[in-house]
N, C-alpha and C positions, 0 to 999 in steps of 0.2 A: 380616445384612449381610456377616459375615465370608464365609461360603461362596460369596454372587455375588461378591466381591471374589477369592477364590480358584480359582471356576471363570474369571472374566476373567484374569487373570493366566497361569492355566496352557494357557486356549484361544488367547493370543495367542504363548506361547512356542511352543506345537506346530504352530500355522500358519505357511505360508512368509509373505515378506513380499509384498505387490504391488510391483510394478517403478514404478519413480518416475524422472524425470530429475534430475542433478544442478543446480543451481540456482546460479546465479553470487553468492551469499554463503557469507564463511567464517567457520562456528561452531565455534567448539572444543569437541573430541566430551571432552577431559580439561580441568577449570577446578576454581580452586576456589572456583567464584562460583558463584552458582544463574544458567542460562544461561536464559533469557524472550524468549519470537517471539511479537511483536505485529502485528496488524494485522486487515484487513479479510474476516468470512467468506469462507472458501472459496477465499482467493488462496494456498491448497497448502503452510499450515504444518505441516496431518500429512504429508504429501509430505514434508517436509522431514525432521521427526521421521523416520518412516520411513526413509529413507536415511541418518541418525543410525547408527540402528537396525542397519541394516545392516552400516556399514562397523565397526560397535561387535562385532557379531559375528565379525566374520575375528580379533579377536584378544580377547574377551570370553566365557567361556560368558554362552550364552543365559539361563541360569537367572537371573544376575546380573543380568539387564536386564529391568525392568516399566514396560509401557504400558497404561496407566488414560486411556480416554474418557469425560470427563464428562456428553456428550450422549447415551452408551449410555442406549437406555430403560431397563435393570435396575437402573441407578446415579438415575434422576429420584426426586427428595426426600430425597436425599440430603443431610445437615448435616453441619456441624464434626465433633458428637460420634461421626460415624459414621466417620471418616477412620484411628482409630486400627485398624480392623478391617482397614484396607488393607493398612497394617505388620505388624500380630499374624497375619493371616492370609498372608502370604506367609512370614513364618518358622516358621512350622508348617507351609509347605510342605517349608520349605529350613529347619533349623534350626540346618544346618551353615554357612550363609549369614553368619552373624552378626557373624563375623569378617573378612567381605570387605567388598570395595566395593560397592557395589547402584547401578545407574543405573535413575534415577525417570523417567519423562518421563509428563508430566500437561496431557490435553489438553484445550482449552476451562474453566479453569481456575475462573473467573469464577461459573460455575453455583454453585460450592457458597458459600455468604454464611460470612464468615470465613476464608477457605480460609488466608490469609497466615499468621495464627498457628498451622497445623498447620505450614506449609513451614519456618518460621523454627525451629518447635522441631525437629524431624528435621534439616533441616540444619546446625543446633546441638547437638545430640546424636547422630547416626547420621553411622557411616561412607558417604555416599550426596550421587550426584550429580546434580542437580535440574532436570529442564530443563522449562519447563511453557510452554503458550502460551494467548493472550486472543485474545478482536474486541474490544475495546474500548479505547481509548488512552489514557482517564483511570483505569481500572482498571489497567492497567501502566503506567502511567508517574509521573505526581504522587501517587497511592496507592500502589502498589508502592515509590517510592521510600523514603516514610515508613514503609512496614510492613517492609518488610524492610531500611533502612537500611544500603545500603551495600556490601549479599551480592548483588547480581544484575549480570548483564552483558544487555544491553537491545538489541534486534536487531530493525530493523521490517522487514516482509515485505509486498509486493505482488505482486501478479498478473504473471503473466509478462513479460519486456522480452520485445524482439522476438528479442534474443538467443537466448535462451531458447524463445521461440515456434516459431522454428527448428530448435532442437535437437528440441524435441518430434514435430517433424514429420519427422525423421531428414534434414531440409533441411543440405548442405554449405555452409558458410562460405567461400566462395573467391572474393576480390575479381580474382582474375587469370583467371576461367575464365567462358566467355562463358555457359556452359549454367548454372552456378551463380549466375551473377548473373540469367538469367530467371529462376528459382525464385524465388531470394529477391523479384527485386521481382512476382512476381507472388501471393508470398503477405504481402509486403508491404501489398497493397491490401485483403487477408483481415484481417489483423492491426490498419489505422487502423483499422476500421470497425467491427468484433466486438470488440475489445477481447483481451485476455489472461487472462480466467479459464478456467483447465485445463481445466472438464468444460465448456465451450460450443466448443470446438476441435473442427473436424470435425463440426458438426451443421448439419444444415441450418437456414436462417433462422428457419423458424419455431421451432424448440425451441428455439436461441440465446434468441428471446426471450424463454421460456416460463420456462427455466432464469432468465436475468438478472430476470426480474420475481420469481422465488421469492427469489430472493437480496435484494431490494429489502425483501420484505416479512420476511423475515429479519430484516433492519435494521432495519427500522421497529419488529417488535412485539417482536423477544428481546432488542435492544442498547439500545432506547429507550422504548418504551411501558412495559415492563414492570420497567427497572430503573427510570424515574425518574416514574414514573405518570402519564406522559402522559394531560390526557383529551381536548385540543382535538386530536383524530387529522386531523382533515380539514384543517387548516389546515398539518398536519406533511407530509403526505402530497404537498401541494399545491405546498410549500417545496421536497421532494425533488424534484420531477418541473422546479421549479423553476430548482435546480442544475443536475441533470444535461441539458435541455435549452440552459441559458445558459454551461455552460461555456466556460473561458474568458474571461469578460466582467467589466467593473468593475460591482462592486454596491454603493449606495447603502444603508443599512438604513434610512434616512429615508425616500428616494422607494421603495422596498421597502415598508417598512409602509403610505404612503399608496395607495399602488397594494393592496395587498393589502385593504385599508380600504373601499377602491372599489368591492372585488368584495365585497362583504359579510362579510365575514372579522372576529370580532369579538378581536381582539388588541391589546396594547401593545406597545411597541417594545423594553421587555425582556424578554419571550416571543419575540421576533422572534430577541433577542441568544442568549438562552437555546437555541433552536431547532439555530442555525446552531452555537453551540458541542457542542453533542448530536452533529451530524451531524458535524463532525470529529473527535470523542470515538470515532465508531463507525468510522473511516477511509473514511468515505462520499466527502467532498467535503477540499478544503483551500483555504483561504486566503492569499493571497500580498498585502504589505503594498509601500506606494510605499519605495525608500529613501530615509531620511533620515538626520539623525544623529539625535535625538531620538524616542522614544517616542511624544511629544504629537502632534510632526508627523505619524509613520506614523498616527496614530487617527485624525486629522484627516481624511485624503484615505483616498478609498473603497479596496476590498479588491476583487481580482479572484480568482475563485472556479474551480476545477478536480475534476475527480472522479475518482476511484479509477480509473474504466477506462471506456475510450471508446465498449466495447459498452453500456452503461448508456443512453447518449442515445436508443439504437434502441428501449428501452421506451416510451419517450412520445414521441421524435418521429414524427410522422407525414408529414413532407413526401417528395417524389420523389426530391429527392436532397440528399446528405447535404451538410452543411456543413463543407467539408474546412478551412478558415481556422481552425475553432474546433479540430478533429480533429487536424489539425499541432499546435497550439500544446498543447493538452492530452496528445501524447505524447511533449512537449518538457520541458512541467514533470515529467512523473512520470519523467523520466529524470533531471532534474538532482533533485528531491526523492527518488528512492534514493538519495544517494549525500551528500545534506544537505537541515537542515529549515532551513535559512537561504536563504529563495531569495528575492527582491524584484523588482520592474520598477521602471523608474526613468521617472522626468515632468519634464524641465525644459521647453521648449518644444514640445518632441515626445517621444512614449512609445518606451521603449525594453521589450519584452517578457520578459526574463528577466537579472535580474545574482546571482551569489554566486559566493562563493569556496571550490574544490573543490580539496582537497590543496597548498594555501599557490597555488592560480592563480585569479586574476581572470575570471570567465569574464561577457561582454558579449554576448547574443544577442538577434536577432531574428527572426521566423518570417514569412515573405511564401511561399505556395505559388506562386503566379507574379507573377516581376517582368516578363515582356515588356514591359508598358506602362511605358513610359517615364518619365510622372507615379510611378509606382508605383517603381518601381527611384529614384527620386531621392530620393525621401519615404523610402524605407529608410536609405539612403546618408547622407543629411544625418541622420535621428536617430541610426545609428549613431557617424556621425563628431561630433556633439556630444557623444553618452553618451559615447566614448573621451575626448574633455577633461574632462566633470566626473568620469568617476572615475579618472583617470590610467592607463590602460591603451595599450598601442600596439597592441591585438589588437584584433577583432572577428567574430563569425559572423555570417553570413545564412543560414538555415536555408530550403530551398524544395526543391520536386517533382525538377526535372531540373538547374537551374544549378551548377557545380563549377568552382573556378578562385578569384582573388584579385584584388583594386583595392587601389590605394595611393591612400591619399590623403593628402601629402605622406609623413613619416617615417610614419603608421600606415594600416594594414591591414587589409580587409576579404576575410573570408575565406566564399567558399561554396561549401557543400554540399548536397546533395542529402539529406531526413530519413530514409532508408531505410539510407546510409550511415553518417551521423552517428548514429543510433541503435547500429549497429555497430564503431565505431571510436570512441565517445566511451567510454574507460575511465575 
C-alpha cells in the first residue's frame, strides 16, 4: 500500500492542476484547526480543494502539499491500519520534509471506517494541516464533532448559487447594463430549472438528466444503503423521488405513512422517521420546522421539505411544464440555508414562507411568482403584514418573477424583488 500511496502523491504533485472557479466561501488555506467541507456528492468540494491547492502553491512548494482521493480505485479496501503508509510513504519521498509544515487535504473522507483516529493522532503529533471533505452530514458533523473534539472548523458546501452559475458561464454581473442584465435573466431561466450541479452545466437535457439520476443513485446506494444496511430499497427509492418531486411542500409523516400504506408499502412510521433523517444525513433534501418558541410546538406542526438542487425534480417529474411556485421557493430556501441552518416559516392565520435571522437581521419572506391577480397580491400583503407583527420586524420581502418597488403599510414595509435579482444582491 505504501507505493500506490507514493505513486498518488507524487502523480498529483507533477500534474498541473484543473482550472476551477472561485466559489463565494471563505476558507482559511492557514488554521490551526483541521478545516472539514461537507456536503452533498458532487456539489464541487474538490473544486474547492483544488483551488486551495492552488492558491497554496504561489507561496507553498508543491512538495509540501498532498492530495489523497479516497474514491481513487487503487485506494478501494483501504483501512485504518493502512493510513500510516500514507505518512511513512511520503517521507521517504521527502525526508527532508519532516521538519516543515505538510498540507494534507483528504478527499471523500468517510470511505475509510475509523478514518478520525488516524486525523486526530497526525494532527496531534505532526507538524500538518488537515483539510478533508465528506457527503454525509452525520459523519461530519455530531460524529466528527465527538471524534475530533474541538480541532475542526466545519464549512457546508452546495452546488452552485446562481452567483456563481454566472461566473462559471463567464456571465458579467452588471445590474446597470441592459445587455448584461439579458444574459443573466436569460440564463436565469437555465439555472431555476437545471439546478446548479457543475458537470450538468452546458449539457443538453438529456444527459442533465442522465448525470442527476447517477448522482441520485449515488446517494441512494454509497451514502445510505450501504453505510446503514438499508434493505426496504423500494420503499427508500420511492421516498426520494418523493421529496424531490413535492418540494417545497408541508409534509405530514402521519398522512405520509398512511398514504405510503395505501400503496402497498410495508413500513412503520419510524422507518418512515428514520428514512427522512438518512436523506438529510446525505444532504439530499432539508427540512424546515414552523416557528415557535418551543420545541414541542415545532414537532407538533408538520415540516415543509426542500432539496439540494432544483435540477433534481427533472429526474422524476414528468409533466409539460415545470412547476415554477415550487422552483422559486426551493431557490429561496437554499439561498438563505447557505448562509444559516436556522431557517423556519411561520403559521399564524396565514403562512408566511421563509423567517431566520442572517448577521444579527430579521429577515421575513415570502415567494409569490406572479402577484397580478389581485386576490393573490392581497393574500401576500396581509400574511406578510401580520408575520411583521408577530415577529416584530418593520421589514418585509415579496420575492416574484418581474415586480420591483415597495408598499407601506402604515410605519412597515414591504419590499419587492424580482428572484433573479435577489439571488444576486442578497449578501
Amino acid at each position: 500500500m505504501r507505493d500506490v500511496f507514493r505513486r498518488i502523491i507524487t502523480d498529483f504533485q507533477e500534474r498541473p492542476l484543473r482550472q476551477t472557479i472561485k466559489r463565494d466561501i471563505d476558507i482559511p488555506l492557514f488554521s490551526d484547526k483541521i478545516i472539514t467541507l461537507i456536503g452533498v456528492r458532487r456539489c464541487g468540494k474538490t473544486s474547492i480543494l483544488y483551488k486551495m491547492i492552488e492558491e497554496l502553491r504561489a507561496s507553498v512548494d508543491s512538495k509540501n502539499i498532498v492530495y489523497v482521493n479516497f474514491e481513487d480505485d487503487r485506494l478501494l479496501g483501504t483501512t485504518i491500519g493502512d493510513l500510516d503508509d500514507l505518512v511513512e510513504g511520503y517521507y521517504e519521498l521527502y525526508p527532508q520534509k519532516r521538519d516543515e509544515k505538510i498540507y494534507l487535504f483528504v478527499d471523500e473522507v468517510q470511505n475509510i471506517p475509523q478514518w478520525e483516529s488516524f486525523i486526530r493522532r497526525i494532527y496531534d503529533t505532526l507538524n500538518v494541516q488537515i483539510i478533508i471533505t465528506g457527503s454525509s452530514s452525520k459523519l461530519l458533523s455530531s460524529e466528527i464533532a465527538t471524534s475530533l473534539r474541538g480541532r475542526t472548523l466545519t464549512y457546508e458546501i452546495f452546488p452552485f448559487s446562481f452567483k456563481e452559475y454566472l461566473r462559471f458561464k463567464n456571465i458579467t454581473i452588471n445590474l446597470d447594463s441592459s445587455k448584461s442584465l439579458s444574459f443573466i435573466k436569460h440564463h436565469f431561466e437555465e439555472y431555476l430549472l437545471c439546478g446548479g450541479f457543475p458537470e450538468t452545466i452546458d449539457q443538453d437535457t438529456t444527459i442533465q438528466k442522465r448525470i442527476l439520476s447517477d448522482y441520485v443513485n449515488l446517494i441512494v446506494y454509497k451514502d445510505l444503503i450501504e453505510r446503514y444496511g438499508i434493505t426496504n430499497t423500494a420503499l427508500l427509492k420511492h421516498l426520494i423521488k418523493y421529496a424531490f418531486v413535492n418540494m417545497a411542500t408541508s409534509v405530514s409523516i402521519t398522512k405520509l405513512y398512511n398514504d405510503f400504506k395505501s400503496n402497498g408499502f410495508k413500513l412503520g412510521k419510524e422507518t418512515l422517521f428514520d428514512y427522512f433523517g438518512y436523506l438529510e444525513e446525505a444532504y439530499a433534501i432539508f427540512s424546515v420546522p414552523i416557528f415557535r418558541s418551543s420545541v414541542r410546538e415545532e414537532q407538533r406542526n408538520p415540516k415543509k421539505i426542500y432539496a439540494i438542487d432544483n435540477g433534481l425534480r427533472a429526474v422524476y417529474d414528468a409533466s409539460f411544464s415545470p412547476d415554477y411556485s415550487k422552483l422559486y421557493e426551493n431557490l429561496v430556501f437554499l439561498a438563505l440555508r447557505s448562509k444559516t441552518n436556522e431557517v423556519y416559516y411561520v403559521k399564524e392565520r396565514q403562512e408566511i414562507d421563509f423567517y431566520c435571522v442572517i448577521d444579527g437581521v430579521k429577515q421575513l419572506i415570502n415567494v409569490s411568482v406572479d402577484i397580478s391577480n389581485p386576490d393573490t397580491f392581497e393574500r401576500e400583503i396581509n400574511s406578510l403584514s401580520e408575520g411583521m407583527e408577530f415577529i416584530g420586524v418593520n421589514k418585509s420581502i415579496l420575492i416574484t418573477k418581474e415586480r420591483e418597488g415597495s408598499m407601506n403599510i402604515g410605519e412597515k414595509v414591504v419590499m419587492f424583488i424580482p428572484l433573479w435579482k435577489w439571488l444576486l444582491t442578497n449578501n
